[in-house]
Backbone atoms as SQL, in Angstrom:
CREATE TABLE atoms (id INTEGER PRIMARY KEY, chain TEXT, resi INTEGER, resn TEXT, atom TEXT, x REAL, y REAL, z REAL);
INSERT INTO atoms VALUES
  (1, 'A', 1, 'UNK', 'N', -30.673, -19.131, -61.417),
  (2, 'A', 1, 'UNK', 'CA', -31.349, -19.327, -60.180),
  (3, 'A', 1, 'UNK', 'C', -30.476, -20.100, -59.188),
  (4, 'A', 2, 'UNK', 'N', -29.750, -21.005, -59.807),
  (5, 'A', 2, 'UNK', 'CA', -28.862, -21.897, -58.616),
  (6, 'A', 2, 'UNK', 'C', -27.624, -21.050, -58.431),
  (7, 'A', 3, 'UNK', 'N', -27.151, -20.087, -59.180),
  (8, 'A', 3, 'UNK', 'CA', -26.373, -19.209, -59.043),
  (9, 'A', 3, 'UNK', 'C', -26.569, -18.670, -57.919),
  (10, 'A', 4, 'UNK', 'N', -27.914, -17.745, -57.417),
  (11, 'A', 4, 'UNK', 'CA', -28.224, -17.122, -56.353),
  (12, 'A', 4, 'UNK', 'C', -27.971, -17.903, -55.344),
  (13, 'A', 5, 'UNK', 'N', -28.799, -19.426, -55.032),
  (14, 'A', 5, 'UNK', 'CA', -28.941, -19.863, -53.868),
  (15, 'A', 5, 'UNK', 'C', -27.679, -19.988, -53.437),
  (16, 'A', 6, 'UNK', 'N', -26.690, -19.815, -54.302),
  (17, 'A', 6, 'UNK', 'CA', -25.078, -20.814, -53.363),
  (18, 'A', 6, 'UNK', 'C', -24.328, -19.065, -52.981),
  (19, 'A', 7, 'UNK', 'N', -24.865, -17.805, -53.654),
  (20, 'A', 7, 'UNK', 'CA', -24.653, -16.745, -52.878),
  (21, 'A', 7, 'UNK', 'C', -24.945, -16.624, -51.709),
  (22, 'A', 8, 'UNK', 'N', -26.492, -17.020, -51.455),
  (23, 'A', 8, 'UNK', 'CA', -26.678, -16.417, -50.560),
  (24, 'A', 8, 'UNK', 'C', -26.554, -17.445, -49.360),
  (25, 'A', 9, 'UNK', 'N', -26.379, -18.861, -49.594),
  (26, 'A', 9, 'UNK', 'CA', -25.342, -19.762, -48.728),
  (27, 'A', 9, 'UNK', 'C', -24.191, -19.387, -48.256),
  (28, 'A', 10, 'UNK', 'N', -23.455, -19.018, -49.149),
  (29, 'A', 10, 'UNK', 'CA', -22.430, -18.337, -48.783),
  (30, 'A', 10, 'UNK', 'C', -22.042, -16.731, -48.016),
  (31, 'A', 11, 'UNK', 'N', -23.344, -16.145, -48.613),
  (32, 'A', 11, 'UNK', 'CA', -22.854, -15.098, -47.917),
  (33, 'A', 11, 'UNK', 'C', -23.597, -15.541, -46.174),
  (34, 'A', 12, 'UNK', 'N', -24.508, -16.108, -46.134),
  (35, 'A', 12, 'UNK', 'CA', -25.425, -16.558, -44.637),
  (36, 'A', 12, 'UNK', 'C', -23.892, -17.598, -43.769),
  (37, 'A', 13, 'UNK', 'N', -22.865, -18.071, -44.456),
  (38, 'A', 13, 'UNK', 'CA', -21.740, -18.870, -43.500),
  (39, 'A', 13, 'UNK', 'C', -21.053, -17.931, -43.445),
  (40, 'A', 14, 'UNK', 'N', -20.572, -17.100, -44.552),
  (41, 'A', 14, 'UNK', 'CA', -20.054, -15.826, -43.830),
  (42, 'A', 14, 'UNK', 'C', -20.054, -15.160, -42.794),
  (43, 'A', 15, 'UNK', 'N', -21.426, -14.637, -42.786),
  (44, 'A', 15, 'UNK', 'CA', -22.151, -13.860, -41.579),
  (45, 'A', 15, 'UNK', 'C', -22.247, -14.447, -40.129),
  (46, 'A', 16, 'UNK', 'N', -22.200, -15.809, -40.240),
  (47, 'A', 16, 'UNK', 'CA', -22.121, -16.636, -38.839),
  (48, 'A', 16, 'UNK', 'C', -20.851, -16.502, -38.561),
  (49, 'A', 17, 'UNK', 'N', -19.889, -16.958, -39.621),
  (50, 'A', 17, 'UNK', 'CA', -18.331, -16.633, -38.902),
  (51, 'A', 17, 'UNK', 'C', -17.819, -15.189, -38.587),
  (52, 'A', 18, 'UNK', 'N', -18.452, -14.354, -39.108),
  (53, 'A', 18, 'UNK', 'CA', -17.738, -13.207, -39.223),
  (54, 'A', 18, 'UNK', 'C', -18.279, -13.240, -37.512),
  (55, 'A', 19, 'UNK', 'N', -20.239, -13.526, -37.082),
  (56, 'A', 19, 'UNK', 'CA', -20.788, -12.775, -36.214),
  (57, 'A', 19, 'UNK', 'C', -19.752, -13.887, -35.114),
  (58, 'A', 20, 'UNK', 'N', -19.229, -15.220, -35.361),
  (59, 'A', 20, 'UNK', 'CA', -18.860, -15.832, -34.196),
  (60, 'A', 20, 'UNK', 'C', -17.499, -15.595, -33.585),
  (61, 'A', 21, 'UNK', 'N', -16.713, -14.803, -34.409),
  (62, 'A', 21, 'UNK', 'CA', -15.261, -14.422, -34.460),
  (63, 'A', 21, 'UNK', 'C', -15.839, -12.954, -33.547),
  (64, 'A', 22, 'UNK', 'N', -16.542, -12.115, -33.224),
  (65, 'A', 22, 'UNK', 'CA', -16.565, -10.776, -32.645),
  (66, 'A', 22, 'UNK', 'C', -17.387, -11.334, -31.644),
  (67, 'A', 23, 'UNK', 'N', -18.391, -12.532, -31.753),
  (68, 'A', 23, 'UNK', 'CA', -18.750, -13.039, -30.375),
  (69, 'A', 23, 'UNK', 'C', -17.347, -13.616, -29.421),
  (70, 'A', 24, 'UNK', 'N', -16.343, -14.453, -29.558),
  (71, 'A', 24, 'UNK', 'CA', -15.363, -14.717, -29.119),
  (72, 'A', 24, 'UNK', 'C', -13.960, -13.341, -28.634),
  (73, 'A', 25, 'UNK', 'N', -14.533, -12.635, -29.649),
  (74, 'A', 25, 'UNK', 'CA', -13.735, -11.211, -29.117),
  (75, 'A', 25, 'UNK', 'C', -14.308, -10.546, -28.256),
  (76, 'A', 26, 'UNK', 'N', -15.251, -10.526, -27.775),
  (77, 'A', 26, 'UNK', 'CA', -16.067, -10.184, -27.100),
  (78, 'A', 26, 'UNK', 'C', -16.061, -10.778, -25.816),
  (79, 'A', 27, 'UNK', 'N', -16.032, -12.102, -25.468),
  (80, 'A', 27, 'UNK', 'CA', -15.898, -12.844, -24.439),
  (81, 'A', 27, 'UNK', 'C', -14.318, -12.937, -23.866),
  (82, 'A', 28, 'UNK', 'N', -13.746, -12.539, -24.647),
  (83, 'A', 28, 'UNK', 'CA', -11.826, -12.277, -24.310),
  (84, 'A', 28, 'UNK', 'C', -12.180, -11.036, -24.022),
  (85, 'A', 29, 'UNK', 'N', -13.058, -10.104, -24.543),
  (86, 'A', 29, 'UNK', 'CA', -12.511, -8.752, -24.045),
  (87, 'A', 29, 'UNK', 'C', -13.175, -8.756, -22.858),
  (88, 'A', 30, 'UNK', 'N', -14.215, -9.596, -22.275),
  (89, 'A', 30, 'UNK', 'CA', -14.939, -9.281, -21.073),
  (90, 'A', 30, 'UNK', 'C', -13.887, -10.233, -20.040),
  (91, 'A', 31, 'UNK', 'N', -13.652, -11.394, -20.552),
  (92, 'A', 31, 'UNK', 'CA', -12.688, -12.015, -19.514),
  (93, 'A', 31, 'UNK', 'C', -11.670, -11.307, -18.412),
  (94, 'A', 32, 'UNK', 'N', -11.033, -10.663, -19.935),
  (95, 'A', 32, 'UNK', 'CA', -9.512, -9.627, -19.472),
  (96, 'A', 32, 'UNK', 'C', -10.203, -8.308, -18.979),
  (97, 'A', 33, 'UNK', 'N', -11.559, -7.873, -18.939),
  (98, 'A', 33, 'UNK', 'CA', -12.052, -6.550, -18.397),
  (99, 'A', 33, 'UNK', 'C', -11.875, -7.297, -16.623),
  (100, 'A', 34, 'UNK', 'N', -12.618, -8.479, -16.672),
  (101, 'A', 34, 'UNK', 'CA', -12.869, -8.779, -15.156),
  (102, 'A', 34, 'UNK', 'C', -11.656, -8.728, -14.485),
  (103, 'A', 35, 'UNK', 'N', -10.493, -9.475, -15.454),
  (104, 'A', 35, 'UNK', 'CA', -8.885, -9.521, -14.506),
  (105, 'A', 35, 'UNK', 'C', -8.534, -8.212, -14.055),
  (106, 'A', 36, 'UNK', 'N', -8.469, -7.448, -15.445),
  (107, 'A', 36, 'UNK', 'CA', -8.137, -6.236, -14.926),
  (108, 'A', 36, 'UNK', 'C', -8.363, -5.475, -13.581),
  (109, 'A', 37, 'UNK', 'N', -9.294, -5.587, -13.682),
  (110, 'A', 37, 'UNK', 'CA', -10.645, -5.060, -12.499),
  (111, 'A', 37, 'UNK', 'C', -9.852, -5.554, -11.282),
  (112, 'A', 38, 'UNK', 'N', -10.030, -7.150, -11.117),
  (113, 'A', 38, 'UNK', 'CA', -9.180, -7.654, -10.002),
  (114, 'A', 38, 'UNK', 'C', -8.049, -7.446, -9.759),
  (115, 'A', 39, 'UNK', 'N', -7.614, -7.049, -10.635),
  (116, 'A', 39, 'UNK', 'CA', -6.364, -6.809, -10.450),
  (117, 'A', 39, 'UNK', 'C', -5.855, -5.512, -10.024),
  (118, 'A', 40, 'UNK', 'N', -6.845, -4.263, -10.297),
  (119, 'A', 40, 'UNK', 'CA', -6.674, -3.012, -9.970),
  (120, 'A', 40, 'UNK', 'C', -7.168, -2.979, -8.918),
  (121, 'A', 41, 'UNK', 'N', -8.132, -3.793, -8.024),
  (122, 'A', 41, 'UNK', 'CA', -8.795, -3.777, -6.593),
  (123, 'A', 41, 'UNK', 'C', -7.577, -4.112, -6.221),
  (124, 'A', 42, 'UNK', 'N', -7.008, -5.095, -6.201),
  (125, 'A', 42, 'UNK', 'CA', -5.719, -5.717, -5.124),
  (126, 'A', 42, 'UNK', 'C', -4.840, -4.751, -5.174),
  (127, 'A', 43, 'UNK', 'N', -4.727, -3.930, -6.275),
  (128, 'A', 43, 'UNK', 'CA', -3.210, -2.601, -6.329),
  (129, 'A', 43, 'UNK', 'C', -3.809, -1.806, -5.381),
  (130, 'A', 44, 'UNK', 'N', -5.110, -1.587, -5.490),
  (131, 'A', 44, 'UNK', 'CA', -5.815, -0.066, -4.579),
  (132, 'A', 44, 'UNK', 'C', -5.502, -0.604, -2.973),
  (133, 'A', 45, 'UNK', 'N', -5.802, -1.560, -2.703),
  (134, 'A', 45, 'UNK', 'CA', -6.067, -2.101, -1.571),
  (135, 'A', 45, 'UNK', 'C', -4.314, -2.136, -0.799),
  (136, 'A', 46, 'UNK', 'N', -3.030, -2.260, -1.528),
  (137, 'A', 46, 'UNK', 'CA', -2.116, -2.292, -1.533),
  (138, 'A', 46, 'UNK', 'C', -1.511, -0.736, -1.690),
  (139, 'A', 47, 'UNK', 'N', -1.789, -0.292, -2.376),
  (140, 'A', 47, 'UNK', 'CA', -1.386, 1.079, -1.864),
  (141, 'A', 47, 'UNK', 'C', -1.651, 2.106, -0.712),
  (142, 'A', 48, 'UNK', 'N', -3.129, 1.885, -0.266),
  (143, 'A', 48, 'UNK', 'CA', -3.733, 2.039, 0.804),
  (144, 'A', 48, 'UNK', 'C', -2.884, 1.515, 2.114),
  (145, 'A', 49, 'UNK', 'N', -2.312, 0.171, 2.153),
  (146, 'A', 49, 'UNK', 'CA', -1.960, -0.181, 2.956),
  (147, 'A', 49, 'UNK', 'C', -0.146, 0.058, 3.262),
  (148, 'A', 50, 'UNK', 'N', 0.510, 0.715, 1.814),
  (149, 'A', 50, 'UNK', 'CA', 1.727, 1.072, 1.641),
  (150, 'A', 50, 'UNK', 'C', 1.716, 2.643, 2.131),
  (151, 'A', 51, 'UNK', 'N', 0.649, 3.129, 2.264),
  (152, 'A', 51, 'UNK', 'CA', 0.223, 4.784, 2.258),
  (153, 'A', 51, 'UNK', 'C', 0.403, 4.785, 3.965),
  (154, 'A', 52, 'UNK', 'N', -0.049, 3.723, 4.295),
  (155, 'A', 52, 'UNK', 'CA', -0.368, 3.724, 6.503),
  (156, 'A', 52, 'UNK', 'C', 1.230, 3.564, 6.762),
  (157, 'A', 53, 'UNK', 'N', 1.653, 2.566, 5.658),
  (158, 'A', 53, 'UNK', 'CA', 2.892, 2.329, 6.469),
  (159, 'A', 53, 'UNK', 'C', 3.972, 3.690, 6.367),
  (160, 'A', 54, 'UNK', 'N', 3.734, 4.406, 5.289),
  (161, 'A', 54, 'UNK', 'CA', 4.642, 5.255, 4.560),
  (162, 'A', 54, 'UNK', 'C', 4.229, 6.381, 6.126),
  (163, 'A', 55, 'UNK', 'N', 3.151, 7.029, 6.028),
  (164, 'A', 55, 'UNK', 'CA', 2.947, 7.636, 7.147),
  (165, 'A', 55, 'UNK', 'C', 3.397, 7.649, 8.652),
  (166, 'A', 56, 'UNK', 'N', 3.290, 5.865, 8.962),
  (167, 'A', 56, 'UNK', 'CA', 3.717, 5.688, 10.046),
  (168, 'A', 56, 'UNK', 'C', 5.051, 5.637, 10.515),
  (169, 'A', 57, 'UNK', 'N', 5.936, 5.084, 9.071),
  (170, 'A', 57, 'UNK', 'CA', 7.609, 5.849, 9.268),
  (171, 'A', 57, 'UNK', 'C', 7.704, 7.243, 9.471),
  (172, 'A', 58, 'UNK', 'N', 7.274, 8.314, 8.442),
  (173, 'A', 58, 'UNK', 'CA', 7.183, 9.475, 8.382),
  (174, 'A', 58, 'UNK', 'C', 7.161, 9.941, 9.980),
  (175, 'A', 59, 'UNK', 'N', 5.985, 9.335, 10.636),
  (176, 'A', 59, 'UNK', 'CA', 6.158, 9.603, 12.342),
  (177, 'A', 59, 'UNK', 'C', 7.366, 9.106, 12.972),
  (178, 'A', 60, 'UNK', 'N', 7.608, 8.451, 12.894),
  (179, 'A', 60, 'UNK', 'CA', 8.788, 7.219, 13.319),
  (180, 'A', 60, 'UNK', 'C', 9.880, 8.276, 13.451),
  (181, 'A', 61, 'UNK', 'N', 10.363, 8.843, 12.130),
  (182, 'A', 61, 'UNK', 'CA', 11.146, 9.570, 11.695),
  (183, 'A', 61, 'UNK', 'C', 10.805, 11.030, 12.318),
  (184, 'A', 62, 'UNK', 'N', 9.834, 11.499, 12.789),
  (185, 'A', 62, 'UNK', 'CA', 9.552, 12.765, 13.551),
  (186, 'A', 62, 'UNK', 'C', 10.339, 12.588, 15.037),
  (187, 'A', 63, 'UNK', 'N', 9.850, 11.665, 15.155),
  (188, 'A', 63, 'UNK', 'CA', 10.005, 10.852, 17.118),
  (189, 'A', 63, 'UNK', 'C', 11.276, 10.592, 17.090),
  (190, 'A', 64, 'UNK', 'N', 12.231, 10.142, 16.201),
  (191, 'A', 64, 'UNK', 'CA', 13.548, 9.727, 16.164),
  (192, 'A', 64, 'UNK', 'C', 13.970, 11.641, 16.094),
  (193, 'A', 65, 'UNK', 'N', 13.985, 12.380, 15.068),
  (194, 'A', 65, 'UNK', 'CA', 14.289, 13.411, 15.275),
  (195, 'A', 65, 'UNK', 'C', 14.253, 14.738, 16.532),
  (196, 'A', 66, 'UNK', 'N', 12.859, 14.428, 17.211),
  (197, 'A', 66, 'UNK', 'CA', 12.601, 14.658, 18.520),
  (198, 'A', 66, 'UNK', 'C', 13.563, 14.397, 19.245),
  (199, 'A', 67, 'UNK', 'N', 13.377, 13.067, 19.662),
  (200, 'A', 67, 'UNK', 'CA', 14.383, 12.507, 20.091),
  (201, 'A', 67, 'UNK', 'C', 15.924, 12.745, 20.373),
  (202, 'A', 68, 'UNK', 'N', 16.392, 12.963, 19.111),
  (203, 'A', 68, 'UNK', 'CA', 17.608, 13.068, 18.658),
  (204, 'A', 68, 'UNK', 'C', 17.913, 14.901, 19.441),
  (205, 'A', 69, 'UNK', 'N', 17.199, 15.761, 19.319),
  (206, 'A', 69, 'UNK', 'CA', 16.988, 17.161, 19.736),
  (207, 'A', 69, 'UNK', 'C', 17.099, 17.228, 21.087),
  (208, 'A', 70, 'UNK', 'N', 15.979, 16.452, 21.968),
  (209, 'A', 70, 'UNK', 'CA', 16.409, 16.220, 23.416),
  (210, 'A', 70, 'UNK', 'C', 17.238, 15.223, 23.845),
  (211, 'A', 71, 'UNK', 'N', 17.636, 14.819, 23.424),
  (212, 'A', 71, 'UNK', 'CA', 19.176, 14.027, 23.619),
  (213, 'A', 71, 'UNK', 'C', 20.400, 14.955, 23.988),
  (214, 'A', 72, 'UNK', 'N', 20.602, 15.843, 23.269),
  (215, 'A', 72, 'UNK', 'CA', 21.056, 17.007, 22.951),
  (216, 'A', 72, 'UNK', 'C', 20.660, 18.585, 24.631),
  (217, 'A', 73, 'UNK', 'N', 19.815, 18.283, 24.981),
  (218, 'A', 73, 'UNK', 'CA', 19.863, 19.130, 25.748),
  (219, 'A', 73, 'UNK', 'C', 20.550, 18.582, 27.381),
  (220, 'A', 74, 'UNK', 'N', 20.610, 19.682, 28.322),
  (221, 'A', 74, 'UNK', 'CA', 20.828, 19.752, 29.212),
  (222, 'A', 74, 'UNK', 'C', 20.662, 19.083, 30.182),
  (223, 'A', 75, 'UNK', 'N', 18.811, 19.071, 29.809),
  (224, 'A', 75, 'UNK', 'CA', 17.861, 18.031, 30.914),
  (225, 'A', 75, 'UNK', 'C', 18.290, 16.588, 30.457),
  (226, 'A', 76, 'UNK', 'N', 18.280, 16.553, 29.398),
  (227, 'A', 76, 'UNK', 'CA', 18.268, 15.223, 29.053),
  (228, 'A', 76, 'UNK', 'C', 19.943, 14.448, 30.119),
  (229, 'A', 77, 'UNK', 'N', 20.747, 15.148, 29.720),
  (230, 'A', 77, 'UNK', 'CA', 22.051, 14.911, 30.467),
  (231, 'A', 77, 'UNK', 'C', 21.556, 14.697, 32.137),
  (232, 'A', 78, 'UNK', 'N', 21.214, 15.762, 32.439),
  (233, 'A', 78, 'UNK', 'CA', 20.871, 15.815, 34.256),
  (234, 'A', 78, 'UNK', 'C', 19.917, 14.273, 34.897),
  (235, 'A', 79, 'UNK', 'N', 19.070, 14.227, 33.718),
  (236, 'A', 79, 'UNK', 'CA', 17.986, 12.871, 33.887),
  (237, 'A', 79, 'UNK', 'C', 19.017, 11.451, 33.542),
  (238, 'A', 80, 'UNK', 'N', 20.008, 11.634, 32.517),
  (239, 'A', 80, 'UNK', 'CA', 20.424, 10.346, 32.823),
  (240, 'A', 80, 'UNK', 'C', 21.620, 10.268, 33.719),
  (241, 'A', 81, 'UNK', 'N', 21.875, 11.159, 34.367),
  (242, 'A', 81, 'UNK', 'CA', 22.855, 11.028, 35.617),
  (243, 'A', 81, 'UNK', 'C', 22.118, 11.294, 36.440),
  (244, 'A', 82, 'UNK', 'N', 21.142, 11.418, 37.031),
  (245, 'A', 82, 'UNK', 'CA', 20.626, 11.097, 38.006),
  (246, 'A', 82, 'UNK', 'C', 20.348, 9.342, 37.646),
  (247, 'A', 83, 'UNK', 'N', 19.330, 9.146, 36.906),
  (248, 'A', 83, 'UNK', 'CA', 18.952, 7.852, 36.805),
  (249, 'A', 83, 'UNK', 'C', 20.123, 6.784, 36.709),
  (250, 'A', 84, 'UNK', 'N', 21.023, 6.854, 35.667),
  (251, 'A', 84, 'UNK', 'CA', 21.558, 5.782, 35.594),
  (252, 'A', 84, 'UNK', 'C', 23.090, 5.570, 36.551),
  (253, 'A', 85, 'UNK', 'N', 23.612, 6.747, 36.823),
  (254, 'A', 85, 'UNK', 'CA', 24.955, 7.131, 37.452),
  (255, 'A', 85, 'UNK', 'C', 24.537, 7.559, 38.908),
  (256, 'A', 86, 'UNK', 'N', 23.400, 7.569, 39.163),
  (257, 'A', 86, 'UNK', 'CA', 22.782, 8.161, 40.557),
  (258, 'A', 86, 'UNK', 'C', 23.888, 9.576, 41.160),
  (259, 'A', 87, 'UNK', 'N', 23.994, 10.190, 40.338),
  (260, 'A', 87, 'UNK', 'CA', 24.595, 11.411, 41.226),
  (261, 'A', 87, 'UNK', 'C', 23.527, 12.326, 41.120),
  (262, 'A', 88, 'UNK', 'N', 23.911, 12.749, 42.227),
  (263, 'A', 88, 'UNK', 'CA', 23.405, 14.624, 42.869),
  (264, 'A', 88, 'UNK', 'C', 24.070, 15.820, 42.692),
  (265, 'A', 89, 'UNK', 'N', 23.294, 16.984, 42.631),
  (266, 'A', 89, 'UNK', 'CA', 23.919, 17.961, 42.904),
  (267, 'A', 89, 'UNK', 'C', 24.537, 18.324, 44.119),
  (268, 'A', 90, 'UNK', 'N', 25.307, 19.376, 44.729),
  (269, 'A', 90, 'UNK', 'CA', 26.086, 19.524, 45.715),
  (270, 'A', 90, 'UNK', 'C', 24.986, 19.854, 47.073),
  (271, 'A', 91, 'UNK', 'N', 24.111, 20.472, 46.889),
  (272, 'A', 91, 'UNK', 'CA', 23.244, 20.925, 47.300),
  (273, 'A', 91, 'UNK', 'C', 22.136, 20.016, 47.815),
  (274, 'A', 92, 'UNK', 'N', 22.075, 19.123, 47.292),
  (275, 'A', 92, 'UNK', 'CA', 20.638, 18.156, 47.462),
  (276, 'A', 92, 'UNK', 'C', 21.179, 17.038, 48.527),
  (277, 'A', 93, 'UNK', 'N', 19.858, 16.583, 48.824),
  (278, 'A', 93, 'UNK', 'CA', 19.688, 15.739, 50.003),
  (279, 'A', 93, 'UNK', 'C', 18.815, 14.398, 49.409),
  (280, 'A', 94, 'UNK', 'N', 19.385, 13.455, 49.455),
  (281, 'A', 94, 'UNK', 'CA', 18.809, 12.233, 49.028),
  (282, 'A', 94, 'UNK', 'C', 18.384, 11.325, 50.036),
  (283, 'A', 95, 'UNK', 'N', 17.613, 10.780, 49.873),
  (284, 'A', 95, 'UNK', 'CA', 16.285, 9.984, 50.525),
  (285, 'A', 95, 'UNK', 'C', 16.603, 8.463, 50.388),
  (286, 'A', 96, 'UNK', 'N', 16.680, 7.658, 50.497),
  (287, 'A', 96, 'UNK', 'CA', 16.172, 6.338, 49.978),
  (288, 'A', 96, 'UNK', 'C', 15.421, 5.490, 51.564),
  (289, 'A', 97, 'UNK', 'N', 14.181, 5.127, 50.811),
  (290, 'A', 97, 'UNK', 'CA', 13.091, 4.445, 50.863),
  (291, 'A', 97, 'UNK', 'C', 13.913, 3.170, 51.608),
  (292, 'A', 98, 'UNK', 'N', 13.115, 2.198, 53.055),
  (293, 'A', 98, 'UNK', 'CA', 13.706, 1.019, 53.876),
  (294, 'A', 98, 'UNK', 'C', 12.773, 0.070, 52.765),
  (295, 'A', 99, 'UNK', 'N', 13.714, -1.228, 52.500),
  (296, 'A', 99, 'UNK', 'CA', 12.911, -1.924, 51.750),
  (297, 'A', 99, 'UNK', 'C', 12.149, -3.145, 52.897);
């Protein structure tokens, strides 16, 4: 009879450690669920914001190529000699405004 009782003592401290060791695994696995979590909001939120910028070079890089194309033409030449070199054609008659 005293045989039994110290079984089933034993097996009842068992059962608390076994149940308090998967309660503690349990609370680590929920800890590191929450980091995670936070931690995958701040990546989303960061890629989102790497995605605007990536795009907005992508334009950058359209407008520079544009750019680069009418640079290249004719007009573009005629507009900055008029503007910056102020010449005319042979033909034309220039104006300037009394200040």
């Amino acid at each position: 009879m005293r045989k039994k009782r110290r079984d089933r003592g034993s097996n009842r401290r068992g059962m608390v450690c076994i149940s308090a060791v998967v309660l503690v695994l349990l609370v680590t696995l929920f800890v590191q669920s929450n980091t995670i979590k936070q931690k995958n909001a701040i990546y989303t939120a960061q890629e989102a914001q790497l995605q605007t910028q990536l795009e907005a070079e992508e334009q950058r890089a359209k407008d520079i190529e544009d750019m680069k194309a009418y640079m290249q033409t004719k007009e573009y030449a005629e507009k900055v000699a008029r503007d910056k070199l102020g010449l005319v054609y042979k033909d034309e008659i220039l104006f300037k405004e009394d200040e």
